[in-house]
C-alpha positions as CSV (number, residue, x, y, z in Angstrom):
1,X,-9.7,13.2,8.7
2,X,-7.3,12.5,5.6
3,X,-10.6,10.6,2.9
4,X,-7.9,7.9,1.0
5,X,-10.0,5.8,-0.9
6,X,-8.9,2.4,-1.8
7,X,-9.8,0.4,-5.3
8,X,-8.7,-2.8,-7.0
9,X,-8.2,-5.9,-4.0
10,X,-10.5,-8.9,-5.5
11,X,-9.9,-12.9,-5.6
12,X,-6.8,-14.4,-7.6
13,X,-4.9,-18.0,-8.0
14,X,-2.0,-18.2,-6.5
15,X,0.7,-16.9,-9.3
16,X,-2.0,-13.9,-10.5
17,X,-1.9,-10.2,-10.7
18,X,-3.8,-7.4,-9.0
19,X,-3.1,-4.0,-8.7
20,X,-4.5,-1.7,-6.2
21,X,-5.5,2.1,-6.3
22,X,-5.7,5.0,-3.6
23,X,-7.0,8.0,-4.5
24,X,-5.2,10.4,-2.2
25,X,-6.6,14.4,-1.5
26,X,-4.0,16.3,-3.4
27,X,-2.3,18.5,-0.4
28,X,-2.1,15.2,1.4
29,X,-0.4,13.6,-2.0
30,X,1.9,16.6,-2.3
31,X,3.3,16.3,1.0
32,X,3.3,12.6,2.0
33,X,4.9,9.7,2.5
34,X,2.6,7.4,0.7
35,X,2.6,4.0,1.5
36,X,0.6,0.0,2.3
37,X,0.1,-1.9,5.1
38,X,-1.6,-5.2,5.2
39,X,-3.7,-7.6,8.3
40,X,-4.1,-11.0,7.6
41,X,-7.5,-12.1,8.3
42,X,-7.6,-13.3,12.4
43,X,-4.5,-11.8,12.9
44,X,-4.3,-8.6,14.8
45,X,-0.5,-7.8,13.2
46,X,-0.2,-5.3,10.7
47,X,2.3,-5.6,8.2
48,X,4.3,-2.6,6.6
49,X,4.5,-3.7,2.7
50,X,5.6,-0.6,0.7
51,X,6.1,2.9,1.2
52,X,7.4,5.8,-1.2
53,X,8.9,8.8,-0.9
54,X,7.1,12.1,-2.0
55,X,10.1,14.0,-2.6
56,X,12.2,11.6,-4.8
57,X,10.0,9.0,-5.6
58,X,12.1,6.5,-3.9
59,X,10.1,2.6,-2.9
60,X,10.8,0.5,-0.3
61,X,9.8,-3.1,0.0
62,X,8.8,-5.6,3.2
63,X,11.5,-8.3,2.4
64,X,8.0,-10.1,1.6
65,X,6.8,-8.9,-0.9
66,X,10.5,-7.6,-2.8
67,X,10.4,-8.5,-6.5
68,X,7.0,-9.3,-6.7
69,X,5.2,-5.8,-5.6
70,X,6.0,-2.7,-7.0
71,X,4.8,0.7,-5.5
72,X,4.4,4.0,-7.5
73,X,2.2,7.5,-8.3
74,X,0.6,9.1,-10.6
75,X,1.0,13.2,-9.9
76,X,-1.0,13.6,-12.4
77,X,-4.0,11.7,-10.6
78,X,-3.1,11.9,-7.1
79,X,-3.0,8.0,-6.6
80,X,-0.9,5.6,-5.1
81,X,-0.6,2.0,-6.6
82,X,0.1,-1.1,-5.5
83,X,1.4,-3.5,-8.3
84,X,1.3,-7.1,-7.2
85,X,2.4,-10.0,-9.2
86,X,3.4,-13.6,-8.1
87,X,0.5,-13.8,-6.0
88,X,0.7,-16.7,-3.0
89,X,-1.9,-17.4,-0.3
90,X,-0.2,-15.7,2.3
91,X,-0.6,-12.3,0.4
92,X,-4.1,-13.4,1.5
93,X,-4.8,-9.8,4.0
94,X,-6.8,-6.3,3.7
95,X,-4.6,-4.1,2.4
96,X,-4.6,-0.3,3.7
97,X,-3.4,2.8,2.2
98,X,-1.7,5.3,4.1
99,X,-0.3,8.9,4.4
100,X,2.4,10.8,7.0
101,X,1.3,14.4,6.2
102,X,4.8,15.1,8.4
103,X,6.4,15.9,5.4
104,X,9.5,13.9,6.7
105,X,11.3,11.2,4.7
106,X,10.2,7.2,4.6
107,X,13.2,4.5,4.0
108,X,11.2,1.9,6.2
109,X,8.2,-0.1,4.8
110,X,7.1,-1.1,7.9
111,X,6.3,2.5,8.7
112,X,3.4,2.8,7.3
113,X,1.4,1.1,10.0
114,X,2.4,3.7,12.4
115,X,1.2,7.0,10.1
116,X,-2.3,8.1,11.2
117,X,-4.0,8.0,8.2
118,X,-5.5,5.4,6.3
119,X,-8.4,4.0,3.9
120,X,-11.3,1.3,5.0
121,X,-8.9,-1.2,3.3
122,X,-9.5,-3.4,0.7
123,X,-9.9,-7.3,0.7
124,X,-6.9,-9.4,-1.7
125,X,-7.5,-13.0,-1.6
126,X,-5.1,-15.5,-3.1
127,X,-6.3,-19.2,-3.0
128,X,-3.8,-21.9,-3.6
């Protein structure tokens, strides 16, 4: 059991800001792909946002969410963010951190929903 601990989802207007927080255990951070994932609420699909590399650094974006989400780390904290801007009702989901403690490299967002370990999620509405 990887413990990532999501922070930061709330309620926004459509056009608002949030950013999100995982606070990742520091040999899982070290050797990671980090990444997000999102479900809609009553859907059942998952939904690869964002991912980062934990070698270079390097994002990748769901065509989604490009130029309005922005992905990064703190190595000084061992936390992953999720910067969201440009909000719109279909960003509406519960957002998931999660880790690949593989070690290998991540160029695809929609990875993340296949790595096996992930937060409880945390609940981004965006009304219209």
């Amino acid at each position: 059991q990887v413990p990532l601990v999501e922070s930061g989802g709330g309620s926004v207007q459509a056009g608002g800001s949030l950013r999100l927080s995982c606070a990742v255990p520091r040999d899982t951070y070290q050797r990671s792909c980090l990444g997000w994932y999102r479900q809609a609420p009553g859907s059942s699909e998952q939904e690869g946002v964002a991912v980062i590399d934990h070698r270079k650094g390097n994002p990748a974006y769901a065509d989604s969410v490009k130029g309005r989400f922005a992905i990064s780390k703190d190595n000084t904290q061992n936390t992953l963010y999720l910067e969201m801007h440009n909000l719109k009702p279909e960003d509406t989901a519960i957002y998931y951190c999660a880790a690949d403690r593989t070690g290998g490299w991540c160029y695809n967002a929609g990875d993340a929903v296949l790595w096996p370990y992930f937060g409880q999620g945390t609940q981004v509405t965006v009304s219209s």
